[in-house]
C-alpha positions, 0 to 999 in steps of 0.5 A: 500500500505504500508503494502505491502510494509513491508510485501515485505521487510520482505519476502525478509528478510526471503528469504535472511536468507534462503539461509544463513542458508542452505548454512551454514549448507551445507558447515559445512557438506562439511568440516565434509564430507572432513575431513573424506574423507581426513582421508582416507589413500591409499597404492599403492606398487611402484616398480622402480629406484632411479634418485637422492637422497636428504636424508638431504630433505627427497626426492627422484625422482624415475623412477616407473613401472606401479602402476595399479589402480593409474598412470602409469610409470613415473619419479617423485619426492616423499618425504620420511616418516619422519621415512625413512633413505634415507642415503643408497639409491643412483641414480641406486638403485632399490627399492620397497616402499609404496606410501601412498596418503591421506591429500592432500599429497603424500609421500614414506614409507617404502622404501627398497632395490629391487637388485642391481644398473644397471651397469652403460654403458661406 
């Protein structure tokens, strides 16, 4: 009876180190399988009108057209590419960028001029 209960103690030990080891092994590949689905990087082209402008922030909020394939029309915020020059884009402006989305982020690259701003209504 005392050796069954040893070899029960142990069983649970060996049982217990299983799932451990598994579950360490399974999350270290999780984090490597991330890693590398977060080094994807995605482009989609965004063509809209700039609401507001905090160049010194490096934001913008932009009314977008549709961007088939990733959302739908819609006003919202971005941050700039560190590289973007926000300084000669003002509320009104039309611009085409590249909304670039990977690493848990999402931000505006290379942000041009589109037309002219909508005159405004009196």
């Amino acid at each position: 009876m005392r050796n069954a209960k040893w070899l029960l103690v142990g069983i649970a030990l060996i049982a217990s180190a299983a799932p451990w080891h598994v579950s360490a092994q399974t999350q270290k590949n999780g984090q490597d399988s991330t890693k590398s689905e977060n080094q994807k990087v995605q482009r989609y082209k965004l063509t809209g009108t700039v609401k507001s402008v905090d160049a010194k922030n490096h934001k913008l909020v932009v009314d977008g057209k549709d961007i088939p394939g990733f959302m739908a029309a819609m006003t919202m915020p971005y941050s700039s590419g560190k590289n973007e020059d926000l300084s000669k884009i003002s509320a009104g402006d039309q611009i085409q960028a590249d909304v670039v989305v990977g690493d848990g982020a999402t931000h505006l690259e290379g942000i041009k001029l589109a037309g002219q701003p909508k005159p405004k209504s009196k």
